[in-house]
GULUMZA-580512 format. One record per residue (C-alpha): y, x, z; residue in three letters; residue number from 1. Coordinates in pm, 1 decimal, decimal comma. Layout:
((Y X Z) ALA NUM),
...
END
This chain:
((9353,0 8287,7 12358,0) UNK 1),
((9026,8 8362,0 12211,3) UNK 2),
((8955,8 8670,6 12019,0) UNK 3),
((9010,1 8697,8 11606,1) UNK 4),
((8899,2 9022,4 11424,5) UNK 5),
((9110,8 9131,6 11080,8) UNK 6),
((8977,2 9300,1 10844,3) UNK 7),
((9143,0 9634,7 10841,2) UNK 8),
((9155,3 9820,3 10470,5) UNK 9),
((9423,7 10148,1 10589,4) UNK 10),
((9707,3 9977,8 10471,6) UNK 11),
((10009,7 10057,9 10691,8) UNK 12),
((10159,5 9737,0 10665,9) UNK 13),
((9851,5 9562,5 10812,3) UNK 14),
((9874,0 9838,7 11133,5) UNK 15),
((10203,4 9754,9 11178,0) UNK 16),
((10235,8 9383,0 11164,5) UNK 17),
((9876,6 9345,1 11425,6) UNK 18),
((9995,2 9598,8 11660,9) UNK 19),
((10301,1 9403,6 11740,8) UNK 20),
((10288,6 9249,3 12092,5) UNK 21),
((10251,6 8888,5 11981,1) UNK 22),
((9893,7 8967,3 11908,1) UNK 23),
((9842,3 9191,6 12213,8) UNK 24),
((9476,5 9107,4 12363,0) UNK 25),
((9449,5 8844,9 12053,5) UNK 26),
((9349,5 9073,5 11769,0) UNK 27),
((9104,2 9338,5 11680,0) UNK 28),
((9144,4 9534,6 11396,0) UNK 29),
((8785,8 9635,1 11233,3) UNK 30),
((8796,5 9877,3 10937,3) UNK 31),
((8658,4 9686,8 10644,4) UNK 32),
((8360,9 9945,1 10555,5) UNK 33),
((8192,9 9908,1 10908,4) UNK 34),
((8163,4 9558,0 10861,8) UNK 35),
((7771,5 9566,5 10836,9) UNK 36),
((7801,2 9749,0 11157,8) UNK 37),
((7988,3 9539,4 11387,3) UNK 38),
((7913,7 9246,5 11573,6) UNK 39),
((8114,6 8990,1 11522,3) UNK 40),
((7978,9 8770,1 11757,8) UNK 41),
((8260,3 8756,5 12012,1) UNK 42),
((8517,3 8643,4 11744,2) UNK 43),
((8645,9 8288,3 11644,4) UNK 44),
((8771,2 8367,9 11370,4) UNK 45),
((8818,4 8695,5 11023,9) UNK 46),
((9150,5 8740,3 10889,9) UNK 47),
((9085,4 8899,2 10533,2) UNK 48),
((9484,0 9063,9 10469,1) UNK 49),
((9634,6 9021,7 10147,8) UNK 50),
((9526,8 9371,1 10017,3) UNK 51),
((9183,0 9449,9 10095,4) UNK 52),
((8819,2 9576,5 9892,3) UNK 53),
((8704,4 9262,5 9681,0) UNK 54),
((8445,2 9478,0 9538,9) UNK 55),
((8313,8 9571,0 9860,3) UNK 56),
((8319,1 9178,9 10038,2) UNK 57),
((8147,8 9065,8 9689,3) UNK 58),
((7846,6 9316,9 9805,7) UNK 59),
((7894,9 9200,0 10232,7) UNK 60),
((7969,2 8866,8 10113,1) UNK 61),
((7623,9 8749,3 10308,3) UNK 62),
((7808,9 8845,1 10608,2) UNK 63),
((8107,4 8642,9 10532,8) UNK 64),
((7869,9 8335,8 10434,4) UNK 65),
((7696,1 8338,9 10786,2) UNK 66),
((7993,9 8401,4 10989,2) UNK 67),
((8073,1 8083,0 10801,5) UNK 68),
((7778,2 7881,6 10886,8) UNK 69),
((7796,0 7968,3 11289,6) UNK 70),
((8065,3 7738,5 11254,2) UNK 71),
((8378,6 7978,3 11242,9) UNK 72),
((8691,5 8051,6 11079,5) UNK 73),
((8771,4 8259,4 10770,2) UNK 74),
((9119,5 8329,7 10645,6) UNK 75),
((9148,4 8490,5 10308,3) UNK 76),
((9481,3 8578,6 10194,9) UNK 77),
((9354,3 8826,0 9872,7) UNK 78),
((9393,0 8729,7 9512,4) UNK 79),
((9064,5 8624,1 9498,3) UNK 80),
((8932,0 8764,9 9108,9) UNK 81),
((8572,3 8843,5 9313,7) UNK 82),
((8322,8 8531,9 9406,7) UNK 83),
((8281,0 8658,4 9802,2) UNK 84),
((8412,7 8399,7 9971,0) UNK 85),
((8226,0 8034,4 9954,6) UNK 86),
((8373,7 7763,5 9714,0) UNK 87),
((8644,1 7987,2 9614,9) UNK 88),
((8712,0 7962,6 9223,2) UNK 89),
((8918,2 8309,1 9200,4) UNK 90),
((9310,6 8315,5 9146,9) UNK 91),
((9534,3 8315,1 8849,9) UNK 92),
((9852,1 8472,0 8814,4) UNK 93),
((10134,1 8252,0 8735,9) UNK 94),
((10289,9 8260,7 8417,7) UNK 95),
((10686,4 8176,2 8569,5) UNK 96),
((10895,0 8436,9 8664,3) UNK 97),
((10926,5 8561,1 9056,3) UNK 98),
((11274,9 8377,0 9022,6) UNK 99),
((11110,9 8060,2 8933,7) UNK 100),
((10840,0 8046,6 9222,7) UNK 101),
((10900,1 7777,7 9460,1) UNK 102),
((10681,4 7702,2 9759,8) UNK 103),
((10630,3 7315,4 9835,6) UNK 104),
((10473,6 7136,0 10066,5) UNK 105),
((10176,6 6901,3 9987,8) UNK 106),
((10120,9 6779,2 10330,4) UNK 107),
((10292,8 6845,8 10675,6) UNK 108),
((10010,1 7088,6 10938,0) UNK 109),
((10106,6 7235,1 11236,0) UNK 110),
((10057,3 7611,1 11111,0) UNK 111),
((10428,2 7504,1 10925,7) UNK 112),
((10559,1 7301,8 11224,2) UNK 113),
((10913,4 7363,1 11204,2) UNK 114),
((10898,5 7652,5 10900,0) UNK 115),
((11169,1 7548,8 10674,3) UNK 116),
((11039,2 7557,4 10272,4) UNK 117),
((11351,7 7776,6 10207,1) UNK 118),
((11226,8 8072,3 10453,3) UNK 119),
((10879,5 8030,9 10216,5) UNK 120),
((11110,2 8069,1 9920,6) UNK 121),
((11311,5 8328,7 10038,9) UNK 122),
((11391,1 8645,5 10225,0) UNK 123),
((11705,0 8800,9 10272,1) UNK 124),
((11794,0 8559,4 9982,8) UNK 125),
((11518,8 8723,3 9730,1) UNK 126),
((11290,9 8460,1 9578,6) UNK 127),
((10898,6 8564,0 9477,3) UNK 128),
((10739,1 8734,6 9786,5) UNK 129),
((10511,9 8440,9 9906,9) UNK 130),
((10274,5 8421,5 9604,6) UNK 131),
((10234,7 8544,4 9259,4) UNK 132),
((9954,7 8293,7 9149,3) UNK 133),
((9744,0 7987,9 9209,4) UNK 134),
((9356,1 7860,9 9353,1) UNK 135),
((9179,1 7581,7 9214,2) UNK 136),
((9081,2 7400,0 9561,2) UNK 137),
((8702,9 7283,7 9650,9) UNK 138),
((8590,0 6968,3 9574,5) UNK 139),
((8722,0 6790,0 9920,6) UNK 140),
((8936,4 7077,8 10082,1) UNK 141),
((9247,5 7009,0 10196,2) UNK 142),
((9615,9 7108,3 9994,9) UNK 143),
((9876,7 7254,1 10245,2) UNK 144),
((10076,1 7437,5 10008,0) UNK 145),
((10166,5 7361,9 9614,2) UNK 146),
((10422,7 7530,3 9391,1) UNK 147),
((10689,9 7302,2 9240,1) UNK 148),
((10474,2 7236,7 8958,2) UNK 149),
((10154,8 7100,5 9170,2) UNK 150),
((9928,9 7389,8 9129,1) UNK 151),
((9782,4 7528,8 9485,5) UNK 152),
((9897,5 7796,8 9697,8) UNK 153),
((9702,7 7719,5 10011,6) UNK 154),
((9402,4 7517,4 10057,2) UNK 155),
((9165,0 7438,0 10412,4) UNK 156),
((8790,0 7404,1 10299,1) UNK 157),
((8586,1 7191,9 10574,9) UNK 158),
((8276,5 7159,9 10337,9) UNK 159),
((8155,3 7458,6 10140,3) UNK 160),
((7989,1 7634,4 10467,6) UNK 161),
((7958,5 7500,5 10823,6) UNK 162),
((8252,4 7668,4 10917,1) UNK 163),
((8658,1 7637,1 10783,4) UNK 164),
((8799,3 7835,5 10495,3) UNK 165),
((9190,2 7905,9 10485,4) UNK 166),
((9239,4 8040,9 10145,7) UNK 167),
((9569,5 8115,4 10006,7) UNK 168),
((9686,8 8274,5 9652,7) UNK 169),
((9794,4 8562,9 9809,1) UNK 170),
((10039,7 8491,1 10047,6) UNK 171),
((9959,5 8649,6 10374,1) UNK 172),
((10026,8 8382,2 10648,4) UNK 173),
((10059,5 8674,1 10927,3) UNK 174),
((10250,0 8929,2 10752,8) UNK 175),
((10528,5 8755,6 10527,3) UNK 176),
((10756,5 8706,1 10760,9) UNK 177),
((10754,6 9038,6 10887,0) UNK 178),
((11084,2 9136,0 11083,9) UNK 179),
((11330,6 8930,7 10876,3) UNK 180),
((11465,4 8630,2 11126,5) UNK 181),
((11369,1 8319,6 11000,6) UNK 182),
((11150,6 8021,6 11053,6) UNK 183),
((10884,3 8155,1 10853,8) UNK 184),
((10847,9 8402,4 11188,9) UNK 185),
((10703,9 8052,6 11365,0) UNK 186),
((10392,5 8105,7 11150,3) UNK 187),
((10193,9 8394,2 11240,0) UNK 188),
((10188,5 8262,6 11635,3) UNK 189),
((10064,2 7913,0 11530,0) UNK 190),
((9839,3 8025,9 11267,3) UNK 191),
((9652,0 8200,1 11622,9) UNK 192),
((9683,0 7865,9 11787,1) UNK 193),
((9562,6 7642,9 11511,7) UNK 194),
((9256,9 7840,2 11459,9) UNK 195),
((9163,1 7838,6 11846,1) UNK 196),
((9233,7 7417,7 11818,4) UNK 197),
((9004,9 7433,6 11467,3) UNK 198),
((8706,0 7612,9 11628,7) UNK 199),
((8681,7 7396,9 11933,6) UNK 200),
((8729,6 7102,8 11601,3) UNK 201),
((8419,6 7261,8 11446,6) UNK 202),
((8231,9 7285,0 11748,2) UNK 203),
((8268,0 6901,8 11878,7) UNK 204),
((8162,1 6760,7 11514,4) UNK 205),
END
């Protein structure tokens, strides 16, 4: 599979879930503040993790718009309250209670194939750990993911830059399911094999 760099902010979490041996030889972990440093030439795709510097991508966020516009991927997974990443209209925290969240879907995509809505719900029978907010999508992008009451949780942006945008409110497609057995475990491997299938997308239009 083709290489995808995440952006790594020292949170112990994030160098747990990556070093796991599903993403053996798939994913690089690149601290956050060499960003200007590194090539990124040689990747398809940047995983931003749920907890990472806004501040910091608002001052790179050049770097994020022209990774963009060589046609790649970027998946953003913060609670955006910092303009960095193209199109993106920040995030607002719900006004429900974590007991009241509930994770629909707007539209079936193979990054959920078989993930029952439950396992976004819950884990370990505890609702409130997949989101604590809402996005206002792009003119054009596509909804995934909606609470219960139609606001969006997940949205794929095909027109701000040259390249895709996967932003969520928050809910970190590669870490949520962490070790808990579930469906939701289904998502983190075909999250790697969408974006592979979305590049060589971008790259035949």
């Amino acid at each position: 599979m083709a290489k995808i760099a995440v952006l790594y902010s020292g949170v112990i979490f994030q160098d747990m879930e990556f070093k796991k041996e599903k993403y053996k030889n798939v994913v690089d972990m690149i601290p956050i503040y060499d960003l200007p440093n590194v090539s990124l030439d040689s990747y398809i795709a940047l995983v931003v993790p749920r907890i990472s510097d806004e501040e910091y991508l608002f001052k790179e966020k050049e770097i994020i718009e022209g990774f963009l516009n060589q046609g790649k991927i970027i998946c953003s997974f913060v609670q955006n309250f910092r303009k960095w990443l193209p199109g993106n209209k920040l995030w607002r925290r719900t006004d429900l209670n974590l007991k009241e969240h509930r994770v629909t879907y707007k539209r079936e995509h193979p990054i959920f194939a078989g993930v029952d809505e439950y396992d976004l719900n819950f884990k370990e029978e505890v609702a409130g750990f997949f989101y604590r907010g809402t996005i206002d999508p792009p003119s054009k992008a596509e909804v995934v993911l909606e609470d219960h009451r139609g606001y969006t949780i997940m949205y794929i942006d095909r027109n701000s830059t040259k390249g895709t945008i996967v932003s969520t409110a928050g809910a970190d497609l590669f870490g949520y399911a962490g070790s808990t057995p579930s469906t939701a475990q289904k998502i983190g491997p075909q999250l790697l094999q969408w974006l592979e299938d979305e590049y060589e997308d971008i790259n035949r239009r």
